[in-house]
Backbone as CSV, one residue per row, in Angstrom:
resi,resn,N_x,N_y,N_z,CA_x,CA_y,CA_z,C_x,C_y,C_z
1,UNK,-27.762,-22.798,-8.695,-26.484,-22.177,-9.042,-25.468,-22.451,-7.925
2,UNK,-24.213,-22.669,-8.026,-23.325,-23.303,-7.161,-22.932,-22.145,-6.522
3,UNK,-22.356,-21.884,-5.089,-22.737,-21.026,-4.245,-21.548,-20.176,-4.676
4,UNK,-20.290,-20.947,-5.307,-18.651,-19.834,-5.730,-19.361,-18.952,-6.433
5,UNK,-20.582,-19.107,-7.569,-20.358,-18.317,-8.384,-21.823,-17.202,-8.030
6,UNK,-22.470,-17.734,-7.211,-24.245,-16.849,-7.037,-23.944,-15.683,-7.216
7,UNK,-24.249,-14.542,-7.383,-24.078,-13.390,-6.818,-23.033,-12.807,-7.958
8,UNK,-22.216,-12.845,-8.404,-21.159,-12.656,-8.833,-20.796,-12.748,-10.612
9,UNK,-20.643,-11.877,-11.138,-20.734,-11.553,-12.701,-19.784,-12.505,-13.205
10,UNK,-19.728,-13.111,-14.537,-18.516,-13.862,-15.057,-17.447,-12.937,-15.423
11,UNK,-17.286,-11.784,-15.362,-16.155,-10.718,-14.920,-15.064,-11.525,-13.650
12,UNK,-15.985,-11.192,-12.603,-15.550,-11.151,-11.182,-14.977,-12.659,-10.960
13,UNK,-15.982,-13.930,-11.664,-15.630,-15.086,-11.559,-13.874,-14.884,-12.331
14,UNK,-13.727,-14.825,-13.326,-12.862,-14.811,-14.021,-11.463,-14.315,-13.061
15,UNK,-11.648,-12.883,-12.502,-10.592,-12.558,-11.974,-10.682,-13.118,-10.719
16,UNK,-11.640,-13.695,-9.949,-11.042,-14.622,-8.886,-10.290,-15.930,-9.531
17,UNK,-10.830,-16.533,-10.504,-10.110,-17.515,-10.607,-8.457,-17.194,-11.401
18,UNK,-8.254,-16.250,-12.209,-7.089,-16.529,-12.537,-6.232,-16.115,-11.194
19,UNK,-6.586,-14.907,-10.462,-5.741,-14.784,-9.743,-5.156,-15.877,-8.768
20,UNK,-6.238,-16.524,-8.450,-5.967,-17.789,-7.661,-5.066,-18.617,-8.193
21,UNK,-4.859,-18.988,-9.648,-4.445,-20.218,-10.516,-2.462,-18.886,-10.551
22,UNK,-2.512,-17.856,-10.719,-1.633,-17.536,-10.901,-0.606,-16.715,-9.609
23,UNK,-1.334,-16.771,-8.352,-0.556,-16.501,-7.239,-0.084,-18.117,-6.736
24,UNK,-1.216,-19.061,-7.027,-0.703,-20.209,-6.562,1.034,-20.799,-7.218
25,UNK,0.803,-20.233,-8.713,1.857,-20.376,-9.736,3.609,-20.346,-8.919
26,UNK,2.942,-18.741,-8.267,3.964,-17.968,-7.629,4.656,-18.141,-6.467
27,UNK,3.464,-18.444,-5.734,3.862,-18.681,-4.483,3.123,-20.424,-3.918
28,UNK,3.696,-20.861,-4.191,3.435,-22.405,-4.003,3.585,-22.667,-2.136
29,UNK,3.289,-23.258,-1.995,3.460,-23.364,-0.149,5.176,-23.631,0.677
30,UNK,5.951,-24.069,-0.493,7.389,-24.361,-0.507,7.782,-22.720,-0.601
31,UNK,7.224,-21.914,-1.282,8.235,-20.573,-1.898,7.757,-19.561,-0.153
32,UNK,6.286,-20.150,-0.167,5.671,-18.838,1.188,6.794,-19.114,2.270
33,UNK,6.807,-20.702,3.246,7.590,-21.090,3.746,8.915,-20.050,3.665
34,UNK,10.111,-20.163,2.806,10.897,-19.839,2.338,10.862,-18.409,2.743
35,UNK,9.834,-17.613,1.988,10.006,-15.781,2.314,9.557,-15.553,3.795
36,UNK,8.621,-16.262,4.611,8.546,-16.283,5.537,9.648,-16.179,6.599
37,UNK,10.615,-17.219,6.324,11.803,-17.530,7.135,12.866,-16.588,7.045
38,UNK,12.641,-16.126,6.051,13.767,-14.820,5.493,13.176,-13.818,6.039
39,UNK,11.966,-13.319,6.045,11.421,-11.872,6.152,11.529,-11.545,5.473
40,UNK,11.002,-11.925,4.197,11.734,-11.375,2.775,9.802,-11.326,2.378
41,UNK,9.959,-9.638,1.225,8.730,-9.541,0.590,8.447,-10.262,-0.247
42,UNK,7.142,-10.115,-1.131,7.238,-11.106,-2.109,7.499,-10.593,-3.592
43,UNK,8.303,-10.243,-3.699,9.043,-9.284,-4.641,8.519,-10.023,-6.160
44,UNK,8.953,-11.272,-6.511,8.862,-11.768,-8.094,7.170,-11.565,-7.796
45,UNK,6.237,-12.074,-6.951,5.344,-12.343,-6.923,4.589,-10.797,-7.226
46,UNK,4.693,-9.651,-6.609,4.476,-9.090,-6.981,4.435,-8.448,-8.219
47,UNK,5.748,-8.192,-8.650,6.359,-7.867,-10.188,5.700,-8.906,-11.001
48,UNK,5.209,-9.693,-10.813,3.589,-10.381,-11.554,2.596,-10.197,-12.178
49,UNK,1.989,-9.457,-11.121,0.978,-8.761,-10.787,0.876,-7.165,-11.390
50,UNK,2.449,-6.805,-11.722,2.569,-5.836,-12.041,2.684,-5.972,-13.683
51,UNK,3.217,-6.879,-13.991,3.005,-7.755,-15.883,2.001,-7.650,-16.164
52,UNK,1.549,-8.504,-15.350,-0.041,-8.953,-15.818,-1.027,-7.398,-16.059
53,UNK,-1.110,-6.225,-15.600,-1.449,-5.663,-15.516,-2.443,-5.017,-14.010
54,UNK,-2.610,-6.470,-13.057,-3.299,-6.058,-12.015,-3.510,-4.908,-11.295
55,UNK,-1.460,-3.976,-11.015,-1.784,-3.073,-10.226,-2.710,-1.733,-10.765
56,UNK,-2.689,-1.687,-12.032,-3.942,-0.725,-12.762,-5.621,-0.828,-12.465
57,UNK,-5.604,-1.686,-11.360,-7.151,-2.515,-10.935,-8.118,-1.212,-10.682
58,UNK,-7.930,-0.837,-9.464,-8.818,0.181,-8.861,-8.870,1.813,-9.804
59,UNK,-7.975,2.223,-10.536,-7.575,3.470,-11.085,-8.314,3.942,-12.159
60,UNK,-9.348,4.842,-11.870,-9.993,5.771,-13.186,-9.094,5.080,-14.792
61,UNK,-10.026,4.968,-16.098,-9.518,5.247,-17.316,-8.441,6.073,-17.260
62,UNK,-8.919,7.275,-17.538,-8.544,8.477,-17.671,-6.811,8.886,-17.251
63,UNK,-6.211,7.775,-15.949,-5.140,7.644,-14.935,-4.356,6.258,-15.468
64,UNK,-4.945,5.619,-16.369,-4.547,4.542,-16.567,-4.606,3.612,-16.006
65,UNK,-6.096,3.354,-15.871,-6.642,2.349,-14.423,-7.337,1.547,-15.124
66,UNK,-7.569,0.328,-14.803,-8.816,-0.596,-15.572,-10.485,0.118,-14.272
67,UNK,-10.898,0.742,-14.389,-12.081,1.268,-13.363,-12.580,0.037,-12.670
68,UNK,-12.127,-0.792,-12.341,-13.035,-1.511,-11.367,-13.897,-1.718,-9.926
69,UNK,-14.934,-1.648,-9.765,-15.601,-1.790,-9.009,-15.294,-2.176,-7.860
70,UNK,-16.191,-1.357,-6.755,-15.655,-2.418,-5.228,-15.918,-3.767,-4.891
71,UNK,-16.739,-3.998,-5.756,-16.944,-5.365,-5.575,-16.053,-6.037,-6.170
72,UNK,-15.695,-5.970,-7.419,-14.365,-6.202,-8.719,-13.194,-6.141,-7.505
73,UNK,-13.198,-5.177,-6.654,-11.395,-5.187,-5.784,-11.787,-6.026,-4.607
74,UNK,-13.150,-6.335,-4.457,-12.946,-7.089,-3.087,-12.960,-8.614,-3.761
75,UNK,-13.021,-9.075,-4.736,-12.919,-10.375,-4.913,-11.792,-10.728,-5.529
76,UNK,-11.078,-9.845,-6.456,-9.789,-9.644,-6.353,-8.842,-9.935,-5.075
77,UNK,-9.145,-8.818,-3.913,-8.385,-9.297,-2.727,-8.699,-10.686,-1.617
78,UNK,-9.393,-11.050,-2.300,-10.039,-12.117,-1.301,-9.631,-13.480,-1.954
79,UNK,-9.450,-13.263,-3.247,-8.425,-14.254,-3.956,-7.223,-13.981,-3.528
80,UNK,-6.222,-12.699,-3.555,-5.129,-12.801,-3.333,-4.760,-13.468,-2.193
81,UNK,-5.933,-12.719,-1.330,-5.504,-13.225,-0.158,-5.918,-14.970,0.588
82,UNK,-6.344,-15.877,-0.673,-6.727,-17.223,0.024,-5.338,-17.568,-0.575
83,UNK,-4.559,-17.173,-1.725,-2.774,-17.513,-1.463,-1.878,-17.742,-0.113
84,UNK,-1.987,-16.280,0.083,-1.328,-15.743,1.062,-1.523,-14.311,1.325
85,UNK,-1.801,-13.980,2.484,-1.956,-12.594,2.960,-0.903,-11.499,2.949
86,UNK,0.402,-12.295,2.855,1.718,-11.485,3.053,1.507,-10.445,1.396
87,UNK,1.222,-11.528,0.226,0.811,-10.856,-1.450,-0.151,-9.914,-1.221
88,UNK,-1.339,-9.840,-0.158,-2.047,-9.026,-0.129,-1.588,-7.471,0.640
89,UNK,-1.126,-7.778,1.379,-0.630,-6.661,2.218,0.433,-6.228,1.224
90,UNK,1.379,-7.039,0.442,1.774,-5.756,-0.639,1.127,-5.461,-1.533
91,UNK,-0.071,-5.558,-1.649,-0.945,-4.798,-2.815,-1.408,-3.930,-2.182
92,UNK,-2.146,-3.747,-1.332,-2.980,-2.920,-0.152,-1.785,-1.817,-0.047
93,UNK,-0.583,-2.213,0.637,-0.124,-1.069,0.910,0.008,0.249,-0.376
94,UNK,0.920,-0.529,-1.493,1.128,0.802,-2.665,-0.162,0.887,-3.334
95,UNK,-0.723,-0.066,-3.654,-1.995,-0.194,-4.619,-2.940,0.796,-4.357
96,UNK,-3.464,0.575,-2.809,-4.848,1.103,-1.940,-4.246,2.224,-1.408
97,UNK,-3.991,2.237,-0.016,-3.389,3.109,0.989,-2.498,4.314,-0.236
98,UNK,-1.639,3.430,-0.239,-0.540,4.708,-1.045,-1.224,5.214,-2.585
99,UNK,-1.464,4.491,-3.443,-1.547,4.703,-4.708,-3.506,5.613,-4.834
100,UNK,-4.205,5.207,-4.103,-5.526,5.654,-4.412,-5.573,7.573,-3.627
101,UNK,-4.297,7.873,-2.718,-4.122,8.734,-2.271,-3.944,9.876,-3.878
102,UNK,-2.527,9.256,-4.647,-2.188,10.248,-5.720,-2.910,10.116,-6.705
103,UNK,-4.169,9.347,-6.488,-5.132,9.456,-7.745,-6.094,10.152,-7.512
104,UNK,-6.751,9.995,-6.020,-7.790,11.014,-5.385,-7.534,12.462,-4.932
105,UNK,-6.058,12.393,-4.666,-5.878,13.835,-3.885,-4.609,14.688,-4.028
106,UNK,-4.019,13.790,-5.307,-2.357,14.065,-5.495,-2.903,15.334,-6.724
107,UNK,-1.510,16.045,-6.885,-1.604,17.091,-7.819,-0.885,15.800,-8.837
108,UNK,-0.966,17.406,-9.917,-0.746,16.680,-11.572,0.309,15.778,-11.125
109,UNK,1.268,16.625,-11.275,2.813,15.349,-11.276,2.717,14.208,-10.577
110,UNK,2.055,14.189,-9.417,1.607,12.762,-8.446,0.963,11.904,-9.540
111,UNK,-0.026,12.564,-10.360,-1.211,11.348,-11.024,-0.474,11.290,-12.189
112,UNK,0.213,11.947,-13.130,0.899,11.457,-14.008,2.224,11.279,-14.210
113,UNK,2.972,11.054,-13.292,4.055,10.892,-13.428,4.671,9.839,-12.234
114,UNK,3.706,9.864,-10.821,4.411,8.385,-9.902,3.223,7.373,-10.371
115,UNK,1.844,7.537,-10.757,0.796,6.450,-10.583,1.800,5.916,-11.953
116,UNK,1.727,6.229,-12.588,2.312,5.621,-13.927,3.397,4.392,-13.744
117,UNK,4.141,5.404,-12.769,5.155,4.184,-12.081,4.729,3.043,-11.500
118,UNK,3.690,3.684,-10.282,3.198,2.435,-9.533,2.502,1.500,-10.383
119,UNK,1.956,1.474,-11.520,0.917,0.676,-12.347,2.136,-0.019,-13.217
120,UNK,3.547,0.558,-13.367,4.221,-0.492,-14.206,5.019,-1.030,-12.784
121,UNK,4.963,-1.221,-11.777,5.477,-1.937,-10.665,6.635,-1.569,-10.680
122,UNK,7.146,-0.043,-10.779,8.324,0.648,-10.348,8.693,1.384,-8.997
123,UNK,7.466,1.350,-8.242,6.827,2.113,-7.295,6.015,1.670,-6.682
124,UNK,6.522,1.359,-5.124,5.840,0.935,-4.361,6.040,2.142,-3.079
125,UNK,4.770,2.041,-1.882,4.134,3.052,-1.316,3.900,2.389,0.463
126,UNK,3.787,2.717,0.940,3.180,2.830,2.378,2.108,4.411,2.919
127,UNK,1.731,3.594,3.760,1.246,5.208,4.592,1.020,4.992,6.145
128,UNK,1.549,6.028,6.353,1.924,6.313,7.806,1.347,6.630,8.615
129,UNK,0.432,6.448,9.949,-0.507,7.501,10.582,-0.271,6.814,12.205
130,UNK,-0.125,5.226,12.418,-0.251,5.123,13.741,1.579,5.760,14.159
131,UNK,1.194,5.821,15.460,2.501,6.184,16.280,2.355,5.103,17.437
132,UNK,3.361,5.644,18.454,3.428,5.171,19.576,2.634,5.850,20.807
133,UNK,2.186,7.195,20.718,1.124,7.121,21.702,-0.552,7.532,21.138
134,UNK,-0.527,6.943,20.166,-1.715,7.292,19.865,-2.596,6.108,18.891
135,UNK,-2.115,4.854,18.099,-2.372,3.918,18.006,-2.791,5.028,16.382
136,UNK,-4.002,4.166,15.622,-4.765,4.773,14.331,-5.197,5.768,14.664
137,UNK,-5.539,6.754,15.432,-6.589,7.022,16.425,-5.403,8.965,15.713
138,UNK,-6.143,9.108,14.556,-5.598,10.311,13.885,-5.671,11.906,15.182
139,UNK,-6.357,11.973,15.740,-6.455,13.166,17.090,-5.594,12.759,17.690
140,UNK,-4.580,12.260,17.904,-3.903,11.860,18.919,-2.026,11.932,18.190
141,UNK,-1.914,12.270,17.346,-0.432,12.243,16.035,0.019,13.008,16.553
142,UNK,1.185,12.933,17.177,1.762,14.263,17.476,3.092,14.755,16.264
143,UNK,3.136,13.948,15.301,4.036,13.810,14.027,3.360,15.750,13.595
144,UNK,4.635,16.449,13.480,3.997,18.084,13.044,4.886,18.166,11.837
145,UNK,4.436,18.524,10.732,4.898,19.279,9.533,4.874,20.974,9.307
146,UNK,6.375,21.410,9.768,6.338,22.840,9.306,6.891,23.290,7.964
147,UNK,6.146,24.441,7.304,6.672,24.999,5.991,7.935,25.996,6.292
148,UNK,8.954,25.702,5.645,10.234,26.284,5.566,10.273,27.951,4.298
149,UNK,8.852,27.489,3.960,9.311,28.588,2.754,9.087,28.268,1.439
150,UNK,9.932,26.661,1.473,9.803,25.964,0.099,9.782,24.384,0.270
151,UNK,9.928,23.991,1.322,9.482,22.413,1.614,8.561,23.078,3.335
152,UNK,8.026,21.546,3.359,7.803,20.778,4.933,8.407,19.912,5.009
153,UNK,9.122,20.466,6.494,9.749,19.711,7.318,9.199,18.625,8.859
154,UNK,8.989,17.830,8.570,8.576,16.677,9.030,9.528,16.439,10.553
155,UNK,8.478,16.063,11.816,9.432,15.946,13.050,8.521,14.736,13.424
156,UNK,8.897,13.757,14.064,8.136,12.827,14.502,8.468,11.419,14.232
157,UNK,7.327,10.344,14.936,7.566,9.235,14.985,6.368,7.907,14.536
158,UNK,6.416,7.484,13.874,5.375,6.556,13.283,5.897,5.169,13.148
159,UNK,4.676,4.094,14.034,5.366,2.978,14.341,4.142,2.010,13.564
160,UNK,4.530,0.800,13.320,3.773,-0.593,12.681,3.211,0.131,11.383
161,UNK,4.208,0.055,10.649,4.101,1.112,9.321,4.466,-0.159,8.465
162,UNK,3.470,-0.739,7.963,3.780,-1.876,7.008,3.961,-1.751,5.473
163,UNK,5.135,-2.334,5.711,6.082,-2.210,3.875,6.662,-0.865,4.134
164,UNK,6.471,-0.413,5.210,7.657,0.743,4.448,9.172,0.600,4.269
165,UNK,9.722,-0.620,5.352,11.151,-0.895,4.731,11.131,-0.785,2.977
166,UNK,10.289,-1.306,1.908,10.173,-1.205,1.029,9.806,-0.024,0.120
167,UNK,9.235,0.958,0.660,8.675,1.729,-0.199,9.439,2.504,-0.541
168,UNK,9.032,2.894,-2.029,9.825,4.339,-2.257,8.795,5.433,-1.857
169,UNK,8.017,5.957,-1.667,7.424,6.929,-1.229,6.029,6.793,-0.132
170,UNK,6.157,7.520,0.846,5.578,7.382,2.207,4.343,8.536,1.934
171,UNK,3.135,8.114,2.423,2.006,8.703,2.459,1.878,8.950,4.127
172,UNK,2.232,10.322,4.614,2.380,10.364,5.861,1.606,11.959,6.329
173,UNK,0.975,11.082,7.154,-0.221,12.133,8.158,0.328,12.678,9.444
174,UNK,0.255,14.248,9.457,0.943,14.993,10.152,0.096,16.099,10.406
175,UNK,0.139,17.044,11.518,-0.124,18.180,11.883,0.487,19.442,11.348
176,UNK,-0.443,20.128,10.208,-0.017,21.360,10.172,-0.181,22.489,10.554
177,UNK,-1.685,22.266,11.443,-1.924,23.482,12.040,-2.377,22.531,13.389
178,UNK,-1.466,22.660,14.636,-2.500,22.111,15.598,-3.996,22.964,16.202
179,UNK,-3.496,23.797,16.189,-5.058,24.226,16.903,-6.425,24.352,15.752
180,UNK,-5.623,24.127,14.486,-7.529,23.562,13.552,-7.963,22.636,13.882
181,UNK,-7.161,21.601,15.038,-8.519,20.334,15.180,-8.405,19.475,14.303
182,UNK,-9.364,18.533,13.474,-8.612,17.789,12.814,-8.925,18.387,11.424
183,UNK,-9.393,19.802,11.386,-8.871,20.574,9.813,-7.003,20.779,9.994
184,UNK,-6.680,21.090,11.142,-4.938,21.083,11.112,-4.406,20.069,10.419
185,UNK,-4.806,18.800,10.193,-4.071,17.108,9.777,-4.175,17.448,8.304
186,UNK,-2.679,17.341,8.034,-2.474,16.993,6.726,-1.374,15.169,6.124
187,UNK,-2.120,15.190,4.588,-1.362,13.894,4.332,0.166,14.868,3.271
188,UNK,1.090,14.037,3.723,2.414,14.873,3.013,3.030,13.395,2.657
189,UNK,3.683,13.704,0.893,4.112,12.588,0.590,6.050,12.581,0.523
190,UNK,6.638,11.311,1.065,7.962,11.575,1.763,8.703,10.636,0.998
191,UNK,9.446,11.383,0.147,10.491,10.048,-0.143,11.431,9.709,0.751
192,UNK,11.245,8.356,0.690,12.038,7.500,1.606,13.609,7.601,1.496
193,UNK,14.284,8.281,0.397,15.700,8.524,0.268,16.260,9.786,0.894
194,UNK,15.050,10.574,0.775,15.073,12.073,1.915,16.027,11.865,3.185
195,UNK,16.685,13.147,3.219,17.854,13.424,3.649,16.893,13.534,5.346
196,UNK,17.237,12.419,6.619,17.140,12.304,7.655,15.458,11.387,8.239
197,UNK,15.055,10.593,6.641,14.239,9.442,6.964,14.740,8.336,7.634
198,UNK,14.684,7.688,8.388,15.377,6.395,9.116,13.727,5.742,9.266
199,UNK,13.822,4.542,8.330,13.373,3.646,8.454,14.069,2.332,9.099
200,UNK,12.899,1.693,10.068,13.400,0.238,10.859,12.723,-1.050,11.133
201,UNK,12.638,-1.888,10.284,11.946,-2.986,10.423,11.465,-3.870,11.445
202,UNK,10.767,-4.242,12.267,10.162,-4.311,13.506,10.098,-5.988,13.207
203,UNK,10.187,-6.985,14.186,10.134,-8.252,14.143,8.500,-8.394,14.456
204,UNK,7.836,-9.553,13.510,6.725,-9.917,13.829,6.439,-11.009,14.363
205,UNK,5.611,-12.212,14.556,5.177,-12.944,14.598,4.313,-14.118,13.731
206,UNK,4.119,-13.190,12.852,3.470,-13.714,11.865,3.274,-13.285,10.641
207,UNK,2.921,-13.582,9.561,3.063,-12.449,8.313,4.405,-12.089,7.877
208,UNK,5.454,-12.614,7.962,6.617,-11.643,7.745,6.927,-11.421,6.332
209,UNK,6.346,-11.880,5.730,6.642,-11.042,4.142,6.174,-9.863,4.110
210,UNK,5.094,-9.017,4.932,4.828,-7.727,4.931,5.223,-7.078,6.639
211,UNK,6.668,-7.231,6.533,6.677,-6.083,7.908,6.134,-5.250,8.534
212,UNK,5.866,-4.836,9.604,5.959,-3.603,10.320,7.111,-2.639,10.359
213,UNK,7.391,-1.252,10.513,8.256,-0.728,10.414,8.040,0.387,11.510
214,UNK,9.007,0.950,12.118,9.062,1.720,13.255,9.353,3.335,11.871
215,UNK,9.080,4.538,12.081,9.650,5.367,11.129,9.882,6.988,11.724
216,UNK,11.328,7.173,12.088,11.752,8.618,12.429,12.222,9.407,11.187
């Protein structure tokens, strides 16, 4: 048996290969070039992906998800990503990070009313947790969320926050109780149009279709 396919169901074959045949479609080595030089996302390329039905990959029936397997999303991403990694990092960010948050842990209106969005590619996501003195390294956030009564109010700073120049809604990890330890850490979801978000796009080196973002 030839070694692409050992291991691997004619499911899984299938969606590695179209994805391959149809990111190549998209992003040809002339178009990557191009968004590269711009710092530009891969916007049509995505909205693709979002036709086709892909971003519904990982998501329960029930949510309007095709249920696929971890193995089903890792060969999925391992195609996207022999395109280009910049297509992957915008799937990862709203898809994974942001989107598996309001399916696992979001209330009603989160799972039926933004996943819906994110699965017709209206809605895209980030999530927030490193800073500047504390790296991933969640014990260390000094980002605090206090309750007003009727919102949380958010104080703090979160840096190499990728895609969030793009996102409409921020999956962001904060302290609500410091002295619980890390029962105090909560995830709070932030729209990015919210009155005193300042998002700032950070220059990279490499990758620039999926930014870093600095976020006060």
């Amino acid at each position: 048996m030839p070694y692409k396919s050992f291991g691997f169901t004619d499911h899984q074959l299938m969606i590695r290969d179209t994805i391959i045949r149809l990111m190549e479609r998209e992003l040809p080595p002339e178009k990557i070039d191009a968004l590269e030089k711009a710092s530009a996302y891969p916007e049509e390329a995505f909205r693709v992906l979002a036709e086709e039905g892909w971003l519904a990959l990982p998501y329960p029936e029930e949510l309007g998800g095709a249920a696929a397997t971890y193995k089903d999303m890792a060969v999925f991403i391992e195609a996207l990503a022999y395109v280009h990694p910049g297509i992957t990092s915008a799937y990862m960010t709203t898809v994974i990070y942001g989107g598996m948050q309001l399916a696992r842990n979001g209330n009603e209106w989160m799972r039926n009313e933004l996943l819906p969005q994110l699965i017709q590619g209206r809605l895209k996501m980030a999530i927030a947790m490193s800073e500047p003195s504390g790296g991933s390294d969640l014990a260390q956030i000094n980002t605090r969320a206090v309750s007003d009564g009727n919102d949380w109010v958010l104080s703090g700073q979160k840096v190499y926050i990728t895609n969030a120049h793009v996102a409409d809604r921020i999956v962001v990890a904060a302290k609500t109780d410091p002295d619980a330890g890390r029962h105090g850490m909560s995830l709070l979801l932030v729209d990015t149009k919210a009155a005193g978000v300042d998002i700032r796009p950070m220059d990279s080196l490499g990758r620039r279709t999926s930014l870093p973002n600095e976020i006060f």
